[in-house]
C-alpha positions in Angstrom: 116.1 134.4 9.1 119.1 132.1 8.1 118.6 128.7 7.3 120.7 126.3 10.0 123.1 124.4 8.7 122.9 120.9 8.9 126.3 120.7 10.8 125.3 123.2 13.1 121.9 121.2 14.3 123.5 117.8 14.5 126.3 119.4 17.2 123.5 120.9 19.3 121.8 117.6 18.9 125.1 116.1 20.4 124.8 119.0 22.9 121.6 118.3 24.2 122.0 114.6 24.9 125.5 114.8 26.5 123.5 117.1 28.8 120.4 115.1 29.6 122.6 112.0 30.2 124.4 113.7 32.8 121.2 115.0 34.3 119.7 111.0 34.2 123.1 109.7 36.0 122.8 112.8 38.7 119.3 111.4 39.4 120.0 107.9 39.9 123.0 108.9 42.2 120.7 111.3 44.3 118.4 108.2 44.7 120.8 106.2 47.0 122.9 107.5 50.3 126.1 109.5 49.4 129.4 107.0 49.7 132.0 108.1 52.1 134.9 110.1 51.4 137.2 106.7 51.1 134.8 104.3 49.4 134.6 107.5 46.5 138.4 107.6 46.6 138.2 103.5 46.1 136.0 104.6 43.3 138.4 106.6 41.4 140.9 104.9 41.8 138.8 101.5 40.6 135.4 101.8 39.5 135.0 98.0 40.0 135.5 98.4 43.6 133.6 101.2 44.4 131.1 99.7 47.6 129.1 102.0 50.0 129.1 99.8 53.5 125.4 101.0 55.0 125.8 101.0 59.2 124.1 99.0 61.5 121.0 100.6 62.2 120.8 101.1 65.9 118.6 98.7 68.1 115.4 100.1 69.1 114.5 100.4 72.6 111.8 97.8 73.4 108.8 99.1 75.3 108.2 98.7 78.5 105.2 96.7 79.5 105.6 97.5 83.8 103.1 99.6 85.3 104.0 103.1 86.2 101.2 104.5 88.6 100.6 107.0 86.2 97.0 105.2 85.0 95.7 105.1 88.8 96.9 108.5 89.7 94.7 110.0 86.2 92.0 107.4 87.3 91.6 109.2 90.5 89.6 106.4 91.9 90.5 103.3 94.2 89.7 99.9 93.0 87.8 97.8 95.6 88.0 92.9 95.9 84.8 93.4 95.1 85.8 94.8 91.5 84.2 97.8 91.7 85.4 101.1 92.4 85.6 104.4 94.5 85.7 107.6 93.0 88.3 109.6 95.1 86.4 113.3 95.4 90.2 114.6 96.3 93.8 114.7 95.9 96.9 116.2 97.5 98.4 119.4 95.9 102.2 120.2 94.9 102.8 121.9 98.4 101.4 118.8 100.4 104.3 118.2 103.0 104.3 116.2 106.8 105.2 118.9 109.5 108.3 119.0 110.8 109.1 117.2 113.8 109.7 119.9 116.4 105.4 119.7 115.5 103.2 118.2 116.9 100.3 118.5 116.1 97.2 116.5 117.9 93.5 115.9 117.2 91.7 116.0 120.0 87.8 114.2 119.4 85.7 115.9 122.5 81.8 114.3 123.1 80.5 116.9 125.8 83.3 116.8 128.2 84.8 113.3 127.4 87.8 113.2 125.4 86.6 110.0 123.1 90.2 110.0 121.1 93.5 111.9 120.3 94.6 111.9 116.7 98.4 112.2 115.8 98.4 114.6 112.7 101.6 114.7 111.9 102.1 111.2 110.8 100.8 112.7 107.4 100.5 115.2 105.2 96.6 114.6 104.6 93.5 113.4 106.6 90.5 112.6 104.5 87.4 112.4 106.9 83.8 110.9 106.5 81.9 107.7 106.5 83.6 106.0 103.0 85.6 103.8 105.5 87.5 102.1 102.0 89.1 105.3 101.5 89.1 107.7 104.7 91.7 108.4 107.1 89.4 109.4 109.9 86.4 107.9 110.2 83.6 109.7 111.2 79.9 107.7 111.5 77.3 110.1 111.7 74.1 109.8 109.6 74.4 113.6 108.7 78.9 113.5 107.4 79.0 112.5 103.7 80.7 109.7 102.6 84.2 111.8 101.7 83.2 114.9 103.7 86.3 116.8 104.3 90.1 117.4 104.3 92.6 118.2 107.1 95.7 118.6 104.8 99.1 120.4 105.8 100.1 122.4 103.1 104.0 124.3 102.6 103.6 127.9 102.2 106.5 130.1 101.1 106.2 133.8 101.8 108.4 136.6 101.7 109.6 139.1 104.0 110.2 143.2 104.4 113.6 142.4 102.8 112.2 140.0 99.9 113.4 137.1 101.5 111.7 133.6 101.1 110.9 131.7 104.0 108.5 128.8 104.2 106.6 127.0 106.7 104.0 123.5 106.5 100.9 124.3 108.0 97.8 122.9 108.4 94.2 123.5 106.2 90.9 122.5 106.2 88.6 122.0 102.8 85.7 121.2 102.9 84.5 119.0 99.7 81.1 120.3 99.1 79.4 117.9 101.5 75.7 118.1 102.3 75.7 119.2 105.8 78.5 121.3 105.8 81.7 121.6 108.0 81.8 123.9 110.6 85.3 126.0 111.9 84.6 127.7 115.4 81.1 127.0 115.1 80.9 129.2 112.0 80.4 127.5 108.4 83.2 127.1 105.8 82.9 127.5 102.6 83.1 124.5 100.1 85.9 123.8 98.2 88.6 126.5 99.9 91.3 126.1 101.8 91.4 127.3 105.2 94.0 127.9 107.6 93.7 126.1 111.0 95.4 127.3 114.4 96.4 126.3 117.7 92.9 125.7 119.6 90.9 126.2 116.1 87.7 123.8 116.8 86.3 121.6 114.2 82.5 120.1 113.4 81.6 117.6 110.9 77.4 117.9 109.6 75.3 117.8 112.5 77.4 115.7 114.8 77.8 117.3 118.5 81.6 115.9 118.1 84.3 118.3 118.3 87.4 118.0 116.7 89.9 120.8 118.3 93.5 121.1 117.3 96.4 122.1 119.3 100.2 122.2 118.9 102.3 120.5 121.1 
């Protein structure tokens, strides 16, 4: 091997360092934001003068502090003066719509042959019946109908046809949720939890009470 001069190793000494001090100023440029396109042209122009301006940093929306709804609605419960609370055993679904108005759509509470009241239906999309007199919309008293016994809700449907058109229509349901005596739909039981379609004429029962609830369209 040949022997390196000693002008040879003091250039690449010379070499190296130019190198590694423009590696070290890269770095310390890399560290802060880039300069615009005119504050670089200051700096060529004049070193001296050379002055990034940083932006105002935009104002941060505060939060707001007003109550949405949002906490009740996932609560699904009904706060009470006395400070205590209701758990609500139901709630209305997507499709929950009033009936038009060209329907009517009446309650009629029979006891034997006496006709004890008549119920407007379609002032609402839901009816929540049983004793739980906090919460329900029809109020029913007997021993034997659970506290949040059952729903009469009306419900929009959409279906389609032979020519797959969609056409809709509100309706109204019956569910029963899960109460101890049961809910009975032409004197035959429902089952808990379901949805089931009511008619013109369709007669309802609540537990053991010998009321009946039948429904009829104007």
């Amino acid at each position: 091997t040949r022997d390196r001069s000693p002008r040879r190793d003091s250039k690449d000494r010379n070499i190296r360092s130019s190198r590694e001090g423009s590696a070290s100023q890269m770095t310390r440029k890399s560290k802060g934001p880039l300069p615009s396109q005119a504050a670089s042209f200051q700096a060529n122009k004049d070193p001296s003068m050379a002055v990034v301006v940083a932006e105002d940093a935009p104002e941060k929306q505060k939060p707001s502090l007003a109550p949405t709804g949002l906490l009740a609605a996932a609560s699904n419960s009904v706060a009470q003066n006395d400070g205590t609370s209701i758990v609500l055993k139901y709630h209305e679904p997507a499709e929950a719509r009033k009936p038009p108005a060209k329907d009517e759509w009446k309650l009629f509470v029979f006891k034997g042959a006496d006709i004890l009241e008549t119920i407007e239906l379609s002032k609402r999309s839901c009816w929540l019946v049983g004793r739980e007199l906090a919460v329900v919309d029809m109020a029913a008293e007997h021993p034997s109908i659970s506290k949040q016994h059952a729903v009469i809700q009306f419900r929009y449907i959409e279906k389609k046809n032979e020519f797959g058109d969609r056409t809709g229509k509100v309706k109204p349901y019956i569910i029963d949720l899960e109460s101890a005596n049961g809910t009975l739909l032409n004197k035959e039981e429902i089952p808990p939890s379901r949805y089931l379609e009511l008619r013109d004429k369709d007669m309802i029962q609540f537990g053991h009470s010998t009321r009946e609830y039948v429904l009829m369209l104007s």
